[in-house]
C-alpha positions as CSV (number, residue, x, y, z in Angstrom):
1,X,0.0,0.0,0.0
2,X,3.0,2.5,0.5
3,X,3.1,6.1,2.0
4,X,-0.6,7.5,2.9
5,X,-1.5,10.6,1.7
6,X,-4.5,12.8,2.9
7,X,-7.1,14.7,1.0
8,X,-8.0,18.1,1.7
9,X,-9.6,20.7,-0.3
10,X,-8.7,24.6,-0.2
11,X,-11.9,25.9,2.1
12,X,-12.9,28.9,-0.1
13,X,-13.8,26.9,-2.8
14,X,-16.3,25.7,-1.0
15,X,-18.1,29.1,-1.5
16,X,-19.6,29.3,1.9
17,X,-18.5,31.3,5.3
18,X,-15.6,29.3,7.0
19,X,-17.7,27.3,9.6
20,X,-20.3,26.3,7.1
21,X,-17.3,25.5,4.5
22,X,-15.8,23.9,7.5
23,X,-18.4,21.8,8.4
24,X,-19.2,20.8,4.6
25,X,-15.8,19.5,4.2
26,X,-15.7,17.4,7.0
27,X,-19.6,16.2,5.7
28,X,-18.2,14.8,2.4
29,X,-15.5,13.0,4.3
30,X,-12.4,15.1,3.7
31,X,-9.1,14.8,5.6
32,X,-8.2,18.3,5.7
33,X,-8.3,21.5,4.8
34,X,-6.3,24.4,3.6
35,X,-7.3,28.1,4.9
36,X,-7.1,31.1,3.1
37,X,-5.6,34.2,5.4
38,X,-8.0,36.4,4.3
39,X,-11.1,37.8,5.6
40,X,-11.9,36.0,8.9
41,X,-8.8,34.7,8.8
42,X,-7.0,37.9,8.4
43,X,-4.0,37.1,10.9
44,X,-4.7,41.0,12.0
45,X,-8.3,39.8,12.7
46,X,-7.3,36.3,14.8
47,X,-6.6,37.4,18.4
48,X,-4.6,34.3,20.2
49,X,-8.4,33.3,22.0
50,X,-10.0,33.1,18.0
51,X,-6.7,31.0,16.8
52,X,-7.4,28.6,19.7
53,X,-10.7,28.5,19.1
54,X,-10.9,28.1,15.6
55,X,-7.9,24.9,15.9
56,X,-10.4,23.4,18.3
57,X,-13.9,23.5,16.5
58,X,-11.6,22.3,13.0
59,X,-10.4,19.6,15.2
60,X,-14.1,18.9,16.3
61,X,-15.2,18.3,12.9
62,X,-12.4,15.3,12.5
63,X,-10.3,17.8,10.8
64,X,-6.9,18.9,10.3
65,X,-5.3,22.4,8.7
66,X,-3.1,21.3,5.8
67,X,-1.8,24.4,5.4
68,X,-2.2,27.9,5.0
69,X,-2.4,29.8,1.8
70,X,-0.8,33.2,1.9
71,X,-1.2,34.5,-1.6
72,X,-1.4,38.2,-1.8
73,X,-1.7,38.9,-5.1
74,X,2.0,39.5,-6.4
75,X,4.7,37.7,-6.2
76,X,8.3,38.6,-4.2
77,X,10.0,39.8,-7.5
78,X,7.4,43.2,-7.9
79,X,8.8,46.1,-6.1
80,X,5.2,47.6,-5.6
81,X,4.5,47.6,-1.6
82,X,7.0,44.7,-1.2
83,X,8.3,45.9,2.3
84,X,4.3,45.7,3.2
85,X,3.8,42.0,1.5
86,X,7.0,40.7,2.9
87,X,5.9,42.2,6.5
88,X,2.3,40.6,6.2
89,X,4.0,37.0,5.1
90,X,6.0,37.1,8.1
91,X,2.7,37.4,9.8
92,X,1.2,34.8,8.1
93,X,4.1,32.4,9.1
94,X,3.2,33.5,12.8
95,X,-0.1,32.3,12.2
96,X,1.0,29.2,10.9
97,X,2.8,28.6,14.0
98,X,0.2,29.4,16.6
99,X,-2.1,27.1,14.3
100,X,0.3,24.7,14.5
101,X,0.5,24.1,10.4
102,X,3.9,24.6,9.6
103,X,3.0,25.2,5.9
104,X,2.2,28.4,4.2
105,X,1.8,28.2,0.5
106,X,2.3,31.5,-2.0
107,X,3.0,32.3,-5.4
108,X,6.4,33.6,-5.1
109,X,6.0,35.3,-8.7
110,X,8.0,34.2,-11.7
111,X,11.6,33.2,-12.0
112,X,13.0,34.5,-14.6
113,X,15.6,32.3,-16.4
114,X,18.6,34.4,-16.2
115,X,19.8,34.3,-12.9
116,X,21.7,38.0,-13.1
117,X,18.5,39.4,-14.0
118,X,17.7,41.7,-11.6
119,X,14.4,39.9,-10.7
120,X,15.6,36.6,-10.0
121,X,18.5,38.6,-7.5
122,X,15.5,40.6,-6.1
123,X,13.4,37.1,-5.3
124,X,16.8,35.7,-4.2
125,X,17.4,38.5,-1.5
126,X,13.8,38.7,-0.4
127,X,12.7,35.0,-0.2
128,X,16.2,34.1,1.1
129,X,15.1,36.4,4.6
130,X,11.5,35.4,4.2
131,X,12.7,31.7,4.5
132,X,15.4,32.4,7.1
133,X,12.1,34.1,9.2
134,X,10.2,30.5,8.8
135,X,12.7,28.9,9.5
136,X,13.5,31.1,13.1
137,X,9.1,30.3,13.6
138,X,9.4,26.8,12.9
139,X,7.3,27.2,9.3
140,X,8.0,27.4,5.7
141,X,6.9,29.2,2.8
142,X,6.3,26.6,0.1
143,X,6.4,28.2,-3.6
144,X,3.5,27.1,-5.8
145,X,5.1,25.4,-8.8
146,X,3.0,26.9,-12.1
147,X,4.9,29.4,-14.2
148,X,8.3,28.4,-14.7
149,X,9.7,24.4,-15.0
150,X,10.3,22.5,-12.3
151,X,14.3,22.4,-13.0
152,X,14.0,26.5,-13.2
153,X,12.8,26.5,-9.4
154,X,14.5,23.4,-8.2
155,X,17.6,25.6,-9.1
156,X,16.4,28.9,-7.6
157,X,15.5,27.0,-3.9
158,X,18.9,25.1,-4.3
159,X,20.7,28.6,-4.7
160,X,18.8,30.1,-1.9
161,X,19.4,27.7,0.5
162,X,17.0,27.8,3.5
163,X,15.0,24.7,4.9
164,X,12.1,27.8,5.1
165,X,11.6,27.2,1.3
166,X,10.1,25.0,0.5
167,X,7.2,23.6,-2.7
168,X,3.7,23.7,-3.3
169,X,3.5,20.9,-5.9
170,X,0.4,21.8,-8.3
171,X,0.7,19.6,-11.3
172,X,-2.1,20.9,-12.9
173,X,-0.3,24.3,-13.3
174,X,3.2,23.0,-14.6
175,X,0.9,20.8,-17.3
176,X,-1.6,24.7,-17.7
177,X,1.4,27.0,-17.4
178,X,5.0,26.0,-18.4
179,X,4.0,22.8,-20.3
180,X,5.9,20.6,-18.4
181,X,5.7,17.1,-17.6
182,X,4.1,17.1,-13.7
183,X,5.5,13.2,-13.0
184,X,8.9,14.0,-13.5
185,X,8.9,17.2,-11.3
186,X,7.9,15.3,-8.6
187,X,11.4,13.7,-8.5
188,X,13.7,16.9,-9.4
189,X,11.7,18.7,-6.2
190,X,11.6,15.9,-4.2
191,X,13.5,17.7,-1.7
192,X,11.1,20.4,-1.2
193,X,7.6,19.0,-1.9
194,X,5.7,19.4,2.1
195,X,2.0,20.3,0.3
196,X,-0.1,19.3,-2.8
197,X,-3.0,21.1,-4.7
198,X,-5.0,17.9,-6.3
199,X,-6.1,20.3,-9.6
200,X,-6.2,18.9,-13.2
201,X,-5.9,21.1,-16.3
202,X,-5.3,21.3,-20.3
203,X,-2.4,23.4,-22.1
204,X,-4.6,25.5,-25.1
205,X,-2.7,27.0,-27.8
206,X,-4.0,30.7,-26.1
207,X,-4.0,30.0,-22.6
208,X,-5.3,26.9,-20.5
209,X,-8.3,25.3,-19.0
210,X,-9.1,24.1,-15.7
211,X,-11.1,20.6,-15.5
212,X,-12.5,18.1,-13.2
213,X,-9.8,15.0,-12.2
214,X,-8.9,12.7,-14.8
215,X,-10.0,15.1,-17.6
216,X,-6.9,17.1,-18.0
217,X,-3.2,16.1,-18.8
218,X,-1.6,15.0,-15.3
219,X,-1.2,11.4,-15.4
220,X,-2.8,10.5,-11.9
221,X,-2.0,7.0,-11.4
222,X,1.8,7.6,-12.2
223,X,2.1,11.3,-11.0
224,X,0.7,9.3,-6.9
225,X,3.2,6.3,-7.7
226,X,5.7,9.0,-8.3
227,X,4.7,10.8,-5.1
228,X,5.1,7.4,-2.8
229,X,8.4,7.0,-4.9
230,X,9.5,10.2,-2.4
231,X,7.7,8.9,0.5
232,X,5.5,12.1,0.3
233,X,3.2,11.7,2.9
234,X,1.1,15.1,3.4
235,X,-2.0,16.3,2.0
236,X,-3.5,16.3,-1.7
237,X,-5.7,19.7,-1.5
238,X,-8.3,19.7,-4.1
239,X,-8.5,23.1,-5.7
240,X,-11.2,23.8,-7.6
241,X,-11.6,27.1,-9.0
242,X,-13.9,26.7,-11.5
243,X,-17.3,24.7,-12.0
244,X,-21.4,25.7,-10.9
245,X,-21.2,23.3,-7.5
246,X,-18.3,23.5,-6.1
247,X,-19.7,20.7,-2.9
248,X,-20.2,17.9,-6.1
249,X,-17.2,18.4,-7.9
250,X,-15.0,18.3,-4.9
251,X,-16.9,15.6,-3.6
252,X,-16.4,13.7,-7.1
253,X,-12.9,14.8,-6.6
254,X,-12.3,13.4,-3.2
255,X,-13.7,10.1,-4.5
256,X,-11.6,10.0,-7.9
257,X,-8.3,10.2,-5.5
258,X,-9.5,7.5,-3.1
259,X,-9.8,5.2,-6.2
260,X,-6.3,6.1,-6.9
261,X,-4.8,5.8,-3.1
C-alpha cells in the first residue's frame, strides 16, 4: 500500500462562510483543509483566543489544517509595496505557527531564467530572509510550482538555501502553465515537496483550462506512484476554482483520488 497521503480541499472553494465551508468539508468525508488568510482569517483579525478557538472547533469536525495559503496577489519579484507584503508574510508564518500548520503556500511570482536578471536577484534576497524568518518560527513558505519548470525553481531553492523554502506541488499548473511534464517534477523537487494542490488542467494553444480530475493532462496514477516513490506523505488539496457546485465536484474529486490511493 506505500506512503498514505490525505485529502484536503482549499476551504474557499467551497463558496460558503468558513464554519459552514468547514463543516461541509468534513460532511463529504475530507481529511483536511487548507485556509485562506483572508477575511476572517486575516492574521490582524485572529486574536490568540480566535486561533485557539478556531484549531479546536476544526479539530471537532475530524479535521486537520493542511496548510495555510498566503497569496497576496503579487509575487516577491514586484517592487510595488514589497516591504508591506513581505511584512504581512512574516505574519502569516506566525499564524502558521500558533495554528500549528507549519506550511504556508504562495506564489512567489515568476523566475526568470537568467539568474543575473535583476528579478531573479531581487526574489533571491527577499525569499532568502522570508525563508530564514520560517525557518527562526518553525514554518515554511512553500512556492506554488505553475509558471516556470520545475528544473528552473528546483535551481532557484537550491541557490537560496533555506530549509524555510520549500514547494507547493500543483501539477495541474506545470501541465496549464510552463508545459511541463508534472511526474517528472515530482522527483527533481523531491527535496522540497511538504503540500499538494489535487487540480487537473489542459495546455490551449491561447491560454489553459481548468477541468475536473482525470480530464486534463496530469497522469494521476503515475504522478501518486511518483509521489510514494518520495515517500511524500502530506495532504493532496483539491483546488477547484472553477465549476457551478463546487460541494459535487469536490466531492467527485475526493472520491476519484480515493480510487487512486
Amino acid at each position: 500500500m506505500g506512503v498514505k497521503m490525505k485529502i484536503g480541499v482549499m476551504l474557499p472553494n467551497l463558496k460558503l462562510s468558513t464554519k459552514e465551508a468547514l463543516r461541509k468539508a468534513a460532511d463529504i468525508g475530507l481529511d483536511g483543509v487548507q485556509l485562506l488568510t483572508a477575511g476572517d482569517l486575516d492574521p490582524a483579525k485572529l486574536s490568540g483566543t480566535a486561533r485557539e478557538n478556531l484549531i479546536h472547533f476544526i479539530g471537532s469536525l475530524g479535521l486537520e489544517i493542511s496548510a495555510l495559503c498566503g497569496d497576496l496577489g503579487h509575487g516577491f519579484g514586484d517592487e510595488t509595496d514589497l516591504e508591506k507584503r513581505v511584512e504581512l508574510t512574516r505574519k502569516i508564518l506566525d499564524l502558521s505557527f500558533d495554528l500549528r500548520t507549519p506550511i504556508v503556500t504562495t506564489h512567489i511570482g515568476v523566475v526568470p531564467q537568467d539568474s543575473s536578471d535583476r528579478v531573479y536577484q531581487l526574489m533571491l534576497r527577499v525569499l532568502r530572509d522570508v525563508g530564514k524568518y520560517a525557518e527562526d518560527v518553525g514554518s515554511c513558505l512553500a512556492a506554488e510550482t505553475g509558471p516556470e519548470s520545475a528544473e528552473l525553481l528546483a535551481k532557484f531553492l537550491k541557490e537560496a538555501g533555506t530549509n524555510g523554502l520549500k514547494v507547493n506541488y500543483d501539477p495541474a499548473n506545470l501541465v496549464m502553465v510552463a508545459g511541463d511534464d508534472p511526474v517528472k517534477g515530482v522527483s527533481i523537487l523531491k527535496d522540497y515537496i511538504v503540500h499538494t494542490h489535487a487540480k487537473d488542467g489542459i495546455k490551449l494553444p491561447d491560454g489553459y483550462k481548468e477541468v475536473p480530475l482525470g480530464e486534463g493532462g496530469v497522469p494521476w496514477k503515475e504522478y501518486i506512484a511518483e509521489l510514494r516513490n518520495i515517500g511524500f506523505d502530506g495532504f493532496l488539496t483539491i483546488e477547484r476554482e472553477v465549476g457551478d457546485n463546487p460541494a459535487a465536484d469536490i466531492a467527485k474529486a475526493k472520491d476519484f483520488l480515493r480510487n487512486i490511493l
